[in-house]
C-alpha positions as CSV (number, residue, x, y, z in Angstrom):
1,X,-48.1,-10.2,-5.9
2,X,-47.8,-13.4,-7.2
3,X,-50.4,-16.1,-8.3
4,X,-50.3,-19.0,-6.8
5,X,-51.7,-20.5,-10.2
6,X,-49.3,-19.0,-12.2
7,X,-46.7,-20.9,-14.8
8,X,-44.0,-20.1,-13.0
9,X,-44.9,-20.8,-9.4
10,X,-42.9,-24.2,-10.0
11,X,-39.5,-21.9,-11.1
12,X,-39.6,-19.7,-8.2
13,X,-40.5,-22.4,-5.6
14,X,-37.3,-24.1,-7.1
15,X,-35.1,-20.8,-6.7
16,X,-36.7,-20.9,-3.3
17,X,-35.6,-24.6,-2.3
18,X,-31.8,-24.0,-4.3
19,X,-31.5,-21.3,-1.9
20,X,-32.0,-22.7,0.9
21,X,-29.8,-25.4,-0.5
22,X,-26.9,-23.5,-1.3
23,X,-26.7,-21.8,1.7
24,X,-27.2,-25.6,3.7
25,X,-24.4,-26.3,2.0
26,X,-22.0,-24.2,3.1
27,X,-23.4,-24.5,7.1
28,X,-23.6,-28.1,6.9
29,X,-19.4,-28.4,5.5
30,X,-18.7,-26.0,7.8
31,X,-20.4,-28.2,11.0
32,X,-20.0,-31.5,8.8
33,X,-17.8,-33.1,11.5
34,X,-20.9,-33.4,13.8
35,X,-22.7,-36.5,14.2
36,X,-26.4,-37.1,13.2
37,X,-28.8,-34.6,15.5
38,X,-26.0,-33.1,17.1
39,X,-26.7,-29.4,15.2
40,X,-29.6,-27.4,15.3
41,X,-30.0,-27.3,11.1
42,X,-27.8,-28.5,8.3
43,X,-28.4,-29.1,4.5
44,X,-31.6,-30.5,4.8
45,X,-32.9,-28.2,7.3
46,X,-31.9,-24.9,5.1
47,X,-33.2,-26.4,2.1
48,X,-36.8,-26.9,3.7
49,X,-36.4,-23.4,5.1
50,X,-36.0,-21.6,2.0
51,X,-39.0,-24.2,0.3
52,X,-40.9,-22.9,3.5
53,X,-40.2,-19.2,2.8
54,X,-41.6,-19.9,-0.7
55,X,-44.6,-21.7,-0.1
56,X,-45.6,-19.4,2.7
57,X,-45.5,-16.5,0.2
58,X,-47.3,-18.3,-2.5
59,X,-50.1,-18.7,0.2
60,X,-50.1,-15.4,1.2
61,X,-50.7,-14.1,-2.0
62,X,-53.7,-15.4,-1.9
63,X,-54.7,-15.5,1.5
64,X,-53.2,-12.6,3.0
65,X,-49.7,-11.6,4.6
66,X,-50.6,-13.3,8.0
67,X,-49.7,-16.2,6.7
68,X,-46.0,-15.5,5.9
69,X,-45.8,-13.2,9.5
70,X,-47.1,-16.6,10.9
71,X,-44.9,-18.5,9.0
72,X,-41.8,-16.1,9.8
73,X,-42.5,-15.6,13.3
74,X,-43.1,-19.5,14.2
75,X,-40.3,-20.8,12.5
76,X,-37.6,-18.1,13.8
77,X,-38.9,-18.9,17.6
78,X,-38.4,-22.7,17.1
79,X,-34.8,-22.2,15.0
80,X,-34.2,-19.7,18.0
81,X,-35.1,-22.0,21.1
82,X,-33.3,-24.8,19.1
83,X,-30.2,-23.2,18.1
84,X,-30.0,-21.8,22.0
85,X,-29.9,-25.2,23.2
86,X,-27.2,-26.0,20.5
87,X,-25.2,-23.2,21.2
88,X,-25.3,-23.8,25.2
89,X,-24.3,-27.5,24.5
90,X,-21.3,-26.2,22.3
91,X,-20.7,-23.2,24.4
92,X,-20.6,-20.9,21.1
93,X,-22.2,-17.8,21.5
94,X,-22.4,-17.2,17.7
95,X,-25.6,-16.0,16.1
96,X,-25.0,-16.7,12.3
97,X,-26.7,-19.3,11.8
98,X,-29.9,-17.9,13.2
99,X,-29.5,-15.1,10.9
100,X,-28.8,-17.4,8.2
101,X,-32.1,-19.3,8.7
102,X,-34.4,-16.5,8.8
103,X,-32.8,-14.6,6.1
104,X,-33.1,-17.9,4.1
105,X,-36.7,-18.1,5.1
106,X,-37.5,-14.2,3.7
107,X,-35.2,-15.0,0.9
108,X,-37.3,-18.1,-0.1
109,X,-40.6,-15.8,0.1
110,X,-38.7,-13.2,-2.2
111,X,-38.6,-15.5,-4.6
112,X,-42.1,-16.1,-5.0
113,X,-43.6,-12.6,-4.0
114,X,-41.0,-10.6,-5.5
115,X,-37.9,-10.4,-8.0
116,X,-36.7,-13.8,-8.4
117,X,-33.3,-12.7,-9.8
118,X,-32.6,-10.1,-6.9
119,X,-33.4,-13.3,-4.3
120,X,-31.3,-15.6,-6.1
121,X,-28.3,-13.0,-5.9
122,X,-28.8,-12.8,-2.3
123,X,-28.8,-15.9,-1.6
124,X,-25.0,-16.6,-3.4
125,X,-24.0,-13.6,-1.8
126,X,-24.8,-15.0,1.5
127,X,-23.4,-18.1,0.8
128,X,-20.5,-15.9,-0.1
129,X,-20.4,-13.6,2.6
130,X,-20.7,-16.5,5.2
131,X,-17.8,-18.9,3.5
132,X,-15.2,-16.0,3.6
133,X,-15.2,-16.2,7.7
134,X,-11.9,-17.2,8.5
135,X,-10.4,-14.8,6.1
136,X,-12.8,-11.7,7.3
137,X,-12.0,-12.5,10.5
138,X,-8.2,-12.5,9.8
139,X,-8.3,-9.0,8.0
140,X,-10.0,-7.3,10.7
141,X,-7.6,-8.4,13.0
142,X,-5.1,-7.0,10.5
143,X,-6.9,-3.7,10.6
144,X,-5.6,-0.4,12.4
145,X,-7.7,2.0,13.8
146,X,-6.0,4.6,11.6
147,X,-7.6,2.6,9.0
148,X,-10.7,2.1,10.6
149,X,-11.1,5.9,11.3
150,X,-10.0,7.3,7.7
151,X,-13.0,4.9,5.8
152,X,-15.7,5.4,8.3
153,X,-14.5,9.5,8.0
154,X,-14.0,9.2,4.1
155,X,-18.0,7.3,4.6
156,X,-19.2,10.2,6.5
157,X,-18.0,12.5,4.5
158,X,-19.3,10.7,0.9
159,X,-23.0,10.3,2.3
160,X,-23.6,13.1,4.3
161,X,-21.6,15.5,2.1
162,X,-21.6,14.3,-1.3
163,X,-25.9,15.1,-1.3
164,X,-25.2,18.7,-0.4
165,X,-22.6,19.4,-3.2
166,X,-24.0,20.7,-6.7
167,X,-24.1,18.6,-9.5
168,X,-23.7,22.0,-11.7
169,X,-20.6,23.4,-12.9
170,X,-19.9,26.4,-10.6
171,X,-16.6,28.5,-12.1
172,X,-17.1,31.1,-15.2
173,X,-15.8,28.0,-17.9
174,X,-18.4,25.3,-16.8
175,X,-15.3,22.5,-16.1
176,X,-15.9,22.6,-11.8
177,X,-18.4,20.0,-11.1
178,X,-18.2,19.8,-7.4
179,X,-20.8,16.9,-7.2
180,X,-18.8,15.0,-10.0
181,X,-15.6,15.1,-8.9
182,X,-15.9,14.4,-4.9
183,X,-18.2,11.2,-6.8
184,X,-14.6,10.4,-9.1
185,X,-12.4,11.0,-6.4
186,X,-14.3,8.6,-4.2
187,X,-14.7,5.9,-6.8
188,X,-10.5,6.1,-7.4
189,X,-10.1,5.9,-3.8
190,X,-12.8,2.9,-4.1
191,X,-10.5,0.6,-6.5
192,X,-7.4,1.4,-5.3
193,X,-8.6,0.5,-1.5
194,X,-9.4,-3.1,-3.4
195,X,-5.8,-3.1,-4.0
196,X,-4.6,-2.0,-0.6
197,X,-7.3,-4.9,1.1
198,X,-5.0,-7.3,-1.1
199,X,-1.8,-6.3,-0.1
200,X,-2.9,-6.6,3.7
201,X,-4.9,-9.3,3.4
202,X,-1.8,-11.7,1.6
203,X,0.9,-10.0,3.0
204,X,3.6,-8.0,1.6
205,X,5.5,-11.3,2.4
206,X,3.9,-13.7,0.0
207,X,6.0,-13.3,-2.8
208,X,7.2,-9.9,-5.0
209,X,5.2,-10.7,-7.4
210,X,1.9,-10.9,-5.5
211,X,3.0,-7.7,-3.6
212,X,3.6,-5.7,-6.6
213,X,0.6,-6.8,-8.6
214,X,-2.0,-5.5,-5.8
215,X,0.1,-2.8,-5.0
216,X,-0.2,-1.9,-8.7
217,X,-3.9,-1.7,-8.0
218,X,-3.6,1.3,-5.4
219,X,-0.4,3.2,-7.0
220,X,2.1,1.6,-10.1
221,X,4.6,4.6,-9.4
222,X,4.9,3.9,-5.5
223,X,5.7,0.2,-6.4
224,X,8.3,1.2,-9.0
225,X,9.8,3.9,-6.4
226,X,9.6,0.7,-3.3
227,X,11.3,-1.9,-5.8
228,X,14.1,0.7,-7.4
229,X,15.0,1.4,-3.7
230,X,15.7,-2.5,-3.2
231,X,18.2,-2.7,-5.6
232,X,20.5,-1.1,-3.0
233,X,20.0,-4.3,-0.9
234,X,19.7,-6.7,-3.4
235,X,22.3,-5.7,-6.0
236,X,22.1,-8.5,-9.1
237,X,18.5,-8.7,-8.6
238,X,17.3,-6.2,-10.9
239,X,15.6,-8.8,-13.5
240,X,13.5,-9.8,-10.8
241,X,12.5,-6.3,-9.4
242,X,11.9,-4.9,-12.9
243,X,9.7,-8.1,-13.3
244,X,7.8,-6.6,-10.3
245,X,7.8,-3.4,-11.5
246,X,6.1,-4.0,-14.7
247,X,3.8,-6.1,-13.7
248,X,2.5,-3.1,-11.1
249,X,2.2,-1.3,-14.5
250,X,-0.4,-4.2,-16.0
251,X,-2.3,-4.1,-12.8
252,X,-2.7,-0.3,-13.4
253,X,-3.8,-1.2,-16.9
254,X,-6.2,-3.1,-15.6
255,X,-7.8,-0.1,-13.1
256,X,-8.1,2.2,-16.4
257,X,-10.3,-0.7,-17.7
258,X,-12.4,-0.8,-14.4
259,X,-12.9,2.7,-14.3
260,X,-13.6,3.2,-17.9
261,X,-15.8,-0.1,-17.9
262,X,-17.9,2.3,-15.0
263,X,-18.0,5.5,-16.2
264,X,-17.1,5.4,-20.0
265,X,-18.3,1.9,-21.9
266,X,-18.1,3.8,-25.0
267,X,-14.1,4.1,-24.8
268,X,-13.9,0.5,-24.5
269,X,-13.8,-0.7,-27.9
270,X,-10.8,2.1,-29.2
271,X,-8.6,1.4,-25.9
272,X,-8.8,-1.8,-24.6
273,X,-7.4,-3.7,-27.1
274,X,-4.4,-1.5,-26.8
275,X,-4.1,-1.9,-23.3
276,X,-4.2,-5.7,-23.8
277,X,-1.4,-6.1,-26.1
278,X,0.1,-3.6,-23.7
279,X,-0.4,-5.8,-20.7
280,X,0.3,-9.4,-22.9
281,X,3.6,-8.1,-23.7
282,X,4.2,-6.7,-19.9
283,X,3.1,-10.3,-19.0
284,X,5.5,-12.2,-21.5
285,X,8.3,-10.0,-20.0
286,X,7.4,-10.6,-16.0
287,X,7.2,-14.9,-17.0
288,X,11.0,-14.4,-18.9
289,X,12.6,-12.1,-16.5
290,X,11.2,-14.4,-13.3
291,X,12.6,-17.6,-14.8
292,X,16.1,-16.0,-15.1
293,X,18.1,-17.3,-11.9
294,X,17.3,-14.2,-9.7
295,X,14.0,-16.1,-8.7
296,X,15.7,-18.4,-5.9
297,X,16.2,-15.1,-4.1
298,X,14.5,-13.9,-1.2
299,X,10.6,-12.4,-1.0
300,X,10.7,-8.6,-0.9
301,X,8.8,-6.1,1.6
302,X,5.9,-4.0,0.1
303,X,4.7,-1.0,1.5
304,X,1.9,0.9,0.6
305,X,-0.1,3.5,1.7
306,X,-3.8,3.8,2.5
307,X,-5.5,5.0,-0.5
308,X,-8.7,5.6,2.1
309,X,-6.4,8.4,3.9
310,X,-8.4,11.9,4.0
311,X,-5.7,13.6,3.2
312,X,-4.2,11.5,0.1
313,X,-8.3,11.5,-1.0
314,X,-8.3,15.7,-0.7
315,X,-5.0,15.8,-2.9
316,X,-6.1,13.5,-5.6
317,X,-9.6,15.4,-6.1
318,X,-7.4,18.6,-6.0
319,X,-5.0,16.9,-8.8
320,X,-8.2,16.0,-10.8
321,X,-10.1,19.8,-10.6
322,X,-6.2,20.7,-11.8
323,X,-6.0,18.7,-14.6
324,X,-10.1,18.7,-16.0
325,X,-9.3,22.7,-15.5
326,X,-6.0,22.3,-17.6
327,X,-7.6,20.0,-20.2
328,X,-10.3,22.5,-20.6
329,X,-7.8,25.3,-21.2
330,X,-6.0,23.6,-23.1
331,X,-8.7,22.4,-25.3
332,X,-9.9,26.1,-25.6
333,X,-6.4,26.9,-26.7
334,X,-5.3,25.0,-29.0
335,X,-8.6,22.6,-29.8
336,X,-8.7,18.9,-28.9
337,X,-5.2,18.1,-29.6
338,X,-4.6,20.1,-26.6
339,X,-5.7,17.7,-24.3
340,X,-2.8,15.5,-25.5
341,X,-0.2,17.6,-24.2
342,X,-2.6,17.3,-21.0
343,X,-2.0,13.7,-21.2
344,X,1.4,14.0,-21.6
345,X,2.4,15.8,-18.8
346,X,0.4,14.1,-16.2
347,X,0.8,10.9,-17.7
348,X,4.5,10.9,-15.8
349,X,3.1,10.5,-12.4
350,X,-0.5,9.6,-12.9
351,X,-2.8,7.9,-15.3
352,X,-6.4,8.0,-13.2
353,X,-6.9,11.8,-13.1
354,X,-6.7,12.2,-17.2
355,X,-8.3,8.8,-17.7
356,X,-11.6,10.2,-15.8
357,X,-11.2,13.4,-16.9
358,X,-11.2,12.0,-20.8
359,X,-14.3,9.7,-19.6
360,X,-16.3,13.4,-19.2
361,X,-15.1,14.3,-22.5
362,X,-16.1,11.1,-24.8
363,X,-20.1,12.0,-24.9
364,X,-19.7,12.7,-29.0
365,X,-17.9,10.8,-31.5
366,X,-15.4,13.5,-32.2
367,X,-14.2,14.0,-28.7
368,X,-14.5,10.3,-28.1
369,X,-11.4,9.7,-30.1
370,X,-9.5,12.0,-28.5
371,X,-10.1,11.1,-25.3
372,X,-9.0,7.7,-26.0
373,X,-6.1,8.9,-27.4
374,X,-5.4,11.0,-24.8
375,X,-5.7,7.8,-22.6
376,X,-3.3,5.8,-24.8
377,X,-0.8,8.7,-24.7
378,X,-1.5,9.1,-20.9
379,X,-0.6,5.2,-20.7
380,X,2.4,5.5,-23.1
381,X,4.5,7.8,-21.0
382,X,3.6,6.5,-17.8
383,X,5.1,3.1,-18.6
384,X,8.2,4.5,-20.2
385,X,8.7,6.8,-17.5
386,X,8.9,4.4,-15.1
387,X,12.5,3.1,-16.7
388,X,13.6,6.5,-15.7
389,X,12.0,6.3,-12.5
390,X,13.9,3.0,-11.8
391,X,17.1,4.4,-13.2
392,X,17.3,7.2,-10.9
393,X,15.6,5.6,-7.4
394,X,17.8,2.6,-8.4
395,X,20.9,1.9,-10.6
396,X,21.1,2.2,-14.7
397,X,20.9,-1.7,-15.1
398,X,17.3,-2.0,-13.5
399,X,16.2,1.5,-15.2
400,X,17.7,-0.8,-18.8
401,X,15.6,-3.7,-17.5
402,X,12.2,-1.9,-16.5
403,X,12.7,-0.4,-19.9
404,X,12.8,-3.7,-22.2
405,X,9.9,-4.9,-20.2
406,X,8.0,-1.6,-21.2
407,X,8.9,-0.4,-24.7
408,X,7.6,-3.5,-26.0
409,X,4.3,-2.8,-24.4
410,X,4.2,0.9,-25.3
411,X,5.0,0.4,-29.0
412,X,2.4,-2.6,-29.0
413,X,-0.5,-0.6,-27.6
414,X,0.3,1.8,-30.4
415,X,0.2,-0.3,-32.9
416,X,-2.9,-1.6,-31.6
417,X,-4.7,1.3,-31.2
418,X,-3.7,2.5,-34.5
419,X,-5.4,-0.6,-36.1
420,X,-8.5,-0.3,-34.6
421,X,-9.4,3.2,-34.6
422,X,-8.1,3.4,-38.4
């Protein structure tokens, strides 16, 4: 507990009153149009609030907690009986401001009492959390009850289930980690949802670009596949849609740095930088081919599916226990450099299962390496094969485009990672 004659009372009281401040803020700009006295409590009001939180709990700690239950249970009746009378004036039947109050009264006592950092964190992601209204509110409008029912199954199943699994390897070559991999699958599942809450939440109307750059976030080769099939409509188009389609493969790039930034810091260093010049080049290419005069033409449809689905969950976790059980076999077969033929293979239609399943292997220095390179290799097919990808679910000219805008990339990130790990 903290004492109230302590250095730092001054800091934390401040943190207290910035609180309280921050989060006036955003309800006074969000009832700013009302006149003097005609709302319950505004910037001044929060900002007292959260100095009241914190001078409550300085007093308790010396006093006792019956000052801050006082304090607490006071305050809340008078915001309640006022905000009542506020909300029956305005006929709003809205209660977030209440909660707003008292959480910015407890948040101004955890400031003082407790972890100053963890209260000021709260407090912006309130602020946060309550400023993002209109487009929460727009998103669960958007949302289906298919999709409501596969994340609170996919919820059920991750906390009720994911505690029973063992976190042991189970089969006769110590590779089967049930606990790990229902935890990798979920956590792919995880970011590419991000991804899919973009695409829903934008539109798959707001521009090709947009579209293909979130949908790169839940699957690069189902955005080359929904692009190459365009072509068919929109014959003469194909600088434009192999823009779109290599950008999906830099937004991918960017998902293998998430989830090695999560699970694998140490690969960092030997395969970011390759991804970089991988995705710099992949960016140069999606500015040139969108300036060409294919960009006057009309906004493209994106659909993708929900990354959250049970089912699509089941087969990825079943694609990962495939390939961590291949890259062991492999590895016991023909050493490390087996793992790159691992890489190879599934590197045609996905990069997420051998990137996690290289982030298990990089605990020494020696497998480290490989497993970045097993990454990079991974990477290198996947954006090459998409050219043939495009070529087939499209026409020859898009499959020429998509590759100029990924050899460049691919030879880059080699280069790259050549340099750096040499």
């Amino acid at each position: 507990m903290t004492d109230v004659a302590s250095p730092d009372l001054f800091y934390r009281l401040s943190v207290a009153l910035a609180i309280g401040f921050l989060l006036g803020i955003e309800r006074g700009w969000r009832d700013r149009e009302a006149g003097e006295g005609r709302r319950a409590a505004g910037v001044r009001t929060f900002s007292l609030l959260g100095l009241l939180g914190g001078v409550a709990g300085a007093l308790s700690s010396a006093t006792g907690p019956l000052v801050l239950a006082g304090t607490l249970l006071v305050s809340g009746a008078g915001l309640a009986l006022f905000m009542y009378r506020e909300g029956r004036h305005e006929n709003d039947l809205s209660a977030t401001s209440l909660v707003a109050a008292l959480l910015t009264l407890s948040l101004g006592a955890l400031a003082v009492l407790g972890d100053v950092r963890v209260a000021g964190a709260a407090g912006v992601a309130a602020t946060l959390l309550l400023a993002v209204k209109e487009p929460l509110h727009s998103w669960v409008a958007r949302l289906t009850w298919q999709e409501l029912k596969s994340g609170l199954l996919l919820a059920a199943m991750t906390v009720i289930l994911l505690p029973l699994l063992p976190d042991h390897t189970v089969d006769p070559w110590g590779v089967i980690n049930p606990y790990q991999i229902w935890l990798l699958t979920v956590l792919i599942a995880a970011v590419s949802f991000a991804g899919y809450c973009l695409v829903r939440i934008a539109g798959p109307r707001r521009g090709a670009l947009l579209s293909a750059l979130a949908g790169g976030l839940v699957s690069s080769t189902a955005v080359t596949l929904s692009f190459s099939r365009l072509v068919r409509s929109n014959g003469g188009r194909e600088s434009m849609l192999a823009a779109c389609v290599v950008a999906s493969g830099t937004a991918m790039m960017t998902r293998i740095a998430v989830l090695l930034a999560l699970l694998a810091p140490a690969l960092l260093r030997p395969v970011v930088p390759a991804i970089v010049a991988a995705a710099a080049c992949s960016g140069l290419f999606t500015w040139w081919a969108l300036s060409q005069r294919e960009r006057t033409g009309p906004a493209v449809s994106l659909a993708v599916d929900n990354p959250f689905e049970l089912v699509e969950v089941i087969k990825f976790g079943l694609l990962l226990t495939v390939i961590l059980f291949g890259a062991q076999l492999a590895r016991d077969t023909f050493g490390d450099s087996g793992l790159l033929v691992v890489a190879a293979i599934s590197g045609i239609a996905d990069v997420d299962a051998i990137t996690l399943t290289a982030a298990r292997l990089s605990v020494s220095p020696p497998s480290r390496e490989i497993a970045a390179a097993a990454i990079l290799v991974a990477v290198f097919v996947n954006i090459l094969a998409k050219a043939v990808l495009s070529a087939w679910a499209g026409n020859l000219r898009l499959g020429v485009w998509v590759l100029a805008g990924t050899l460049p990339g691919a030879l880059a990130a080699t280069a790259v990672f050549f340099v750096v790990n040499s």
